[in-house]
C-alpha positions in Angstrom: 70.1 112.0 99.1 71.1 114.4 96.6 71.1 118.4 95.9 67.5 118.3 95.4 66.9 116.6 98.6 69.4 119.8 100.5 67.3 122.2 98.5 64.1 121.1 99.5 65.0 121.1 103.4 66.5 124.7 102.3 63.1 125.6 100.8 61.8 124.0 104.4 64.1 126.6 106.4 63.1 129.7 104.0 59.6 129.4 104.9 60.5 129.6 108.8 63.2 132.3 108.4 60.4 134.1 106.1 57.6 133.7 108.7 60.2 135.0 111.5 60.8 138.0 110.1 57.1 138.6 109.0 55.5 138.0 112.8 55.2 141.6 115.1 58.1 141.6 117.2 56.4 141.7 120.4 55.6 138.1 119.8 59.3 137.2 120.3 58.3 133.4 121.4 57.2 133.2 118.0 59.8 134.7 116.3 62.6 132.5 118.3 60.9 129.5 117.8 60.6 130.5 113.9 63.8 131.2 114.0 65.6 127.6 115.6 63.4 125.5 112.6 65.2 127.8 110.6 69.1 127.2 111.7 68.2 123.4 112.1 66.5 122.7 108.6 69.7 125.0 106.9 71.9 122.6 109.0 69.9 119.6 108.1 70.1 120.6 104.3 73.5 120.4 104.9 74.2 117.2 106.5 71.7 116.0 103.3 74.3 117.6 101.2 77.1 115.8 102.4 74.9 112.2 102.1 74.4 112.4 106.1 71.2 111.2 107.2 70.0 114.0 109.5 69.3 112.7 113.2 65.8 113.5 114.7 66.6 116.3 116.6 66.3 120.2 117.8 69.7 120.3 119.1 71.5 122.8 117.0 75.2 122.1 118.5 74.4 118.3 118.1 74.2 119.4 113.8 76.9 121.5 114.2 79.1 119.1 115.9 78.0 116.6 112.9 79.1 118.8 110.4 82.3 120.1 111.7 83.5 116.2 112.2 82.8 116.0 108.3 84.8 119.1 107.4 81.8 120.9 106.4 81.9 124.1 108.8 85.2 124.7 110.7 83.8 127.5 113.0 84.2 126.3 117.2 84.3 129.3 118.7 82.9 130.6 121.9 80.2 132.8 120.1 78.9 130.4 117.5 78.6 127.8 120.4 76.4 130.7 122.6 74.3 131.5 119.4 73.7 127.3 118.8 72.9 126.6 122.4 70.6 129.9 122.3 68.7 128.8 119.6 68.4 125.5 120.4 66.5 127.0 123.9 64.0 129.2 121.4 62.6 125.8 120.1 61.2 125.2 123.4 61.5 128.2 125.1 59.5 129.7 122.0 56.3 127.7 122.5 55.9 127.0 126.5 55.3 129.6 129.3 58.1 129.1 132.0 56.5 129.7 135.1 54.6 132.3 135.1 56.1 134.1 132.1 54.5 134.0 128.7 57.3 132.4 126.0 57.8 136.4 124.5 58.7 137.2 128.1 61.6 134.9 128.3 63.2 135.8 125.4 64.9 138.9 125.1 65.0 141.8 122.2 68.6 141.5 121.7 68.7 137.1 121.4 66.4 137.8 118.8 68.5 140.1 116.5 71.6 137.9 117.9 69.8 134.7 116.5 68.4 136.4 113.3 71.4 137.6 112.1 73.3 134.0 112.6 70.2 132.4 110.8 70.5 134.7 107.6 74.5 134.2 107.4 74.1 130.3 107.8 71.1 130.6 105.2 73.3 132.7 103.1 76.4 130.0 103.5 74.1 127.3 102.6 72.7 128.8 99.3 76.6 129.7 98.2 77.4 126.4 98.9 74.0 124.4 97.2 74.8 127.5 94.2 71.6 129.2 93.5 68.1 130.5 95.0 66.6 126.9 96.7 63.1 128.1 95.5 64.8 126.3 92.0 64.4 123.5 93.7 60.7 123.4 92.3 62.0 123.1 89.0 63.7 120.1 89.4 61.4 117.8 90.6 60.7 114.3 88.8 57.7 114.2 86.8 55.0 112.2 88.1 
């Protein structure tokens, strides 16, 4: 695994941070949902970062957890465990009706902007830490 491998899975979580913030926000299903493929690829790109192959799952805290044992991120508190375990619900609470509530009607306004704003300072953390935009990534690809 190496940089371009981390960028690439940051190139991954841009598109779903990018599509979150472009859907009408009364679709908040959508947006969550958007929003957890987001955290996890930015936490995946850095597990690929560190030469951790990246388990095959939607559990953010599980990532976290992975990356905090490797010295990568050092923040446990209270509040970044709510926001993880929050997101984490939006990958499936995003996409299924509960009951007899359509996905936007369990979510709520304020998870959203709670989630989005955790997103875009992970994504912003990850890009400081891989150094540059990860659309670059494009131009370091192999030749065929």
């Amino acid at each position: 695994m190496t940089n371009h491998d981390a960028r690439v899975w940051l190139m991954a979580a841009d598109e779903d941070y990018e599509c979150a913030k472009q859907i009408d926000p009364r679709h908040r299903g959508a947006i969550a949902y958007h929003l957890q493929q987001a955290a996890e690829k930015s936490l995946k790109a850095l597990l690929v970062l560190a030469e951790i192959e990246p388990p095959r799952t939607h559990d953010l805290t599980v990532l976290w957890t992975m990356l905090a044992e490797h010295a990568i991120v050092d923040d446990a508190s209270p509040e970044t465990a709510e926001t993880l375990a929050m997101l984490s619900r939006f990958n499936w609470l995003g996409r299924y009706p509960l009951g007899r509530a359509a996905p936007s009607e369990n979510i709520l306004p304020r998870e959203i902007e709670e989630g989005s704003r955790f997103v875009t300072r992970l994504r912003d953390k990850v890009t400081r830490i891989l150094g540059s935009d990860p659309g670059e990534a494009n131009d370091e690809r192999p030749a065929p």
